[in-house]
N, C-alpha and C positions, 0 to 999 in steps of 0.2 A: 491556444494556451496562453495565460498570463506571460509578458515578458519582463524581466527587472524591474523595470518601472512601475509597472501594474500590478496592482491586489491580486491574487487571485480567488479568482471567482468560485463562490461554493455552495453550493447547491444543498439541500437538506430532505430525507425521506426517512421521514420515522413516524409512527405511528402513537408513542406513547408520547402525551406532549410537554409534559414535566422534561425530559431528556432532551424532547426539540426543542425545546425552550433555554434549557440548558447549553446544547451546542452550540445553538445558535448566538447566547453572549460569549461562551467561550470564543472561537474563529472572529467577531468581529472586534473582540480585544486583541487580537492582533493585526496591527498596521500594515503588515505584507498580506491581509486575509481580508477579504469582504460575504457576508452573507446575500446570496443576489434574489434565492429563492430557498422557500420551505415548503413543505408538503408533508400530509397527514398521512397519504397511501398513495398508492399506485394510477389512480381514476385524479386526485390531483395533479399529480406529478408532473403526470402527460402534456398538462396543460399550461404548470407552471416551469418548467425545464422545457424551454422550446430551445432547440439545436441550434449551437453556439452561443447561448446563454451564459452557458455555466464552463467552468475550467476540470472543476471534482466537484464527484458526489459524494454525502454521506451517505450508503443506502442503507436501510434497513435490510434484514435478510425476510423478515416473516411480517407482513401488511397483513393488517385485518381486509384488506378487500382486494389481493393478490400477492402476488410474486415478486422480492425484490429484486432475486436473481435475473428472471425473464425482462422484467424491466430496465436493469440494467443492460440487457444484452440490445433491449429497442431502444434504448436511450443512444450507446455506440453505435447502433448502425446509422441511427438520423444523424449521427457528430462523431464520426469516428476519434475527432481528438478529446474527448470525452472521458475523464479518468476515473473507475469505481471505486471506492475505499467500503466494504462488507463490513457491516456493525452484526454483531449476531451475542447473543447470551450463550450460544454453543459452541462447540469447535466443528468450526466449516473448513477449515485445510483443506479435508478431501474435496470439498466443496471448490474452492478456491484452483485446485489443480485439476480435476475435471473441467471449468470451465476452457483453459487449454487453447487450442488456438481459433475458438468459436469467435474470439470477440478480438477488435481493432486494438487494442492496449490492456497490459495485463494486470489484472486485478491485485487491491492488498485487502487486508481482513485485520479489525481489529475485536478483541472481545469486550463487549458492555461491561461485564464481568473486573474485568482486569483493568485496562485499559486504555477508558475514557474518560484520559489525566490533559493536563493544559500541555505538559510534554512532549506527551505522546502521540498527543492529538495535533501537533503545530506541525510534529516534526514528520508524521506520514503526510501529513498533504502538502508539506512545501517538498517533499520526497516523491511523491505520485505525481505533482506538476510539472519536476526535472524526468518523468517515464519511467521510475524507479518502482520498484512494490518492496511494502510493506508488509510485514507479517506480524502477529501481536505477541510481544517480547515474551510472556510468559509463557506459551505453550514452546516458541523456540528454547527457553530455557529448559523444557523438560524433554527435546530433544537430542539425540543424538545419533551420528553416524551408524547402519546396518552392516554387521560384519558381512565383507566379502565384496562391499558396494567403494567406487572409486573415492566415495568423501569420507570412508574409513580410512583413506592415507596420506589424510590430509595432518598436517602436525596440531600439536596443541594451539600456537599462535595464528595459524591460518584459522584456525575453526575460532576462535577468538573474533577474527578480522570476519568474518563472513557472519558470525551471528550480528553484529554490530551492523553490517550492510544491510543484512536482513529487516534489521530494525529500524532502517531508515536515514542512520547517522552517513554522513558525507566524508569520503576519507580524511579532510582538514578532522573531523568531531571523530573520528574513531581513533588515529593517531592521538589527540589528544589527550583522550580518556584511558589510551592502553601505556602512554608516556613512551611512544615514537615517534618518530619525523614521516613527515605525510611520504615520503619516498617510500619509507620504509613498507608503511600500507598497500603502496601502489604494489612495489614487486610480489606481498604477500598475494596480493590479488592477480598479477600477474602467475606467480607458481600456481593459485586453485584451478587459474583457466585451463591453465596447463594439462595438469592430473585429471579433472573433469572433462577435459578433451571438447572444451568449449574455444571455439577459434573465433578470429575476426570474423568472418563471414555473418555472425550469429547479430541479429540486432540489438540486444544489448547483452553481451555479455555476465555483466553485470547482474541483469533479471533472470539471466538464466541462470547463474549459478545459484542465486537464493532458490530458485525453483525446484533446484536438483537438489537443493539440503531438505527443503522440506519431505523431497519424497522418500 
């Protein structure tokens, strides 16, 4: 993985090339982001993503000449530290949590649809290079807690703080935005662990609680 110093490295698989074309100047206008590879499908990818190459991927979910999904799953296993960020026109959630603990680091998803802004696009993959996931803001927006389930007892300002993680912001950028002191973030996040009965033991806490909001 990129360390402070370094760019990091990003990788591109999409098939429509107006969009490739498009990511690919977006991420290199930013100075913490480098383009190192691009691919049209799955049959280049392979060849242009050789293991340790790349920091993230942008994958496409649906190659005209296979699977983005599967691919990212044999991209992880050649580079376990290998980060996938899912570009999909649909809503892949269920997607996105069925992959589950098949793959070395856990997937975020963004939708083409919504999306894929200069924002939100900086702010999941400097967010996926820290092992964080990302989810794409607007279907969390049209979620919410299931009665009966532990993140129904979560308060208004926790669910607040957790949509905001979900999304990629960093507690200094969520404090910020909700007009709190980063402490304040911390403990909110400390209480969700709590309630969700997510302990230290868990590798990141963190990715598991966004995980448990999406379900």
């Amino acid at each position: 993985m990129a360390d402070a110093k370094s760019p990091i490295r990003v990788g591109i698989v999409e098939d429509e090339g107006l969009l490739r074309s498009m990511l690919t100047d977006l991420v290199d206008e930013n100075p913490r982001m480098r383009v190192v590879a691009t691919a049209a499908g799955a049959t280049d990818a392979r060849s242009a993503l050789t293991p340790g190459s790349v920091d993230v991927v942008l994958m496409d979910v649906e190659l005209g000449d296979g699977n983005g999904v599967a691919l990212g799953v044999a991209l992880q296993r050649a580079a376990p530290d290998t980060v996938i960020i899912l570009l999909s026109s649909h809503d892949v959630m269920e997607l996105v949590l069925s992959i589950g603990n098949n793959v070395s680091r856990p997937w975020s998803y963004l939708s083409k649809r919504s999306s894929v802004t200069r924002e939100i696009l900086y702010r999941a993959i400097e967010a996926a290079s820290l092992g964080d996931v990302t989810l794409d803001p607007e279907l969390l927006d049209r979620s919410s807690p299931r009665e009966g389930m532990p993140m129904a007892n979560l308060s208004g300002a926790q669910l607040q703080v957790l949509r905001l993680v979900a999304q990629g912001f960093s507690n200094a950028s969520a404090a910020e935005l909700l007009g709190l002191s980063r402490r304040s973030v911390e403990n909110h996040l400390q209480a969700i662990y709590k309630e969700l009965g997510i302990t230290s033991a868990e590798a990141s806490p963190r990715v598991a609680a966004v995980l448990q909001f999406i379900q």
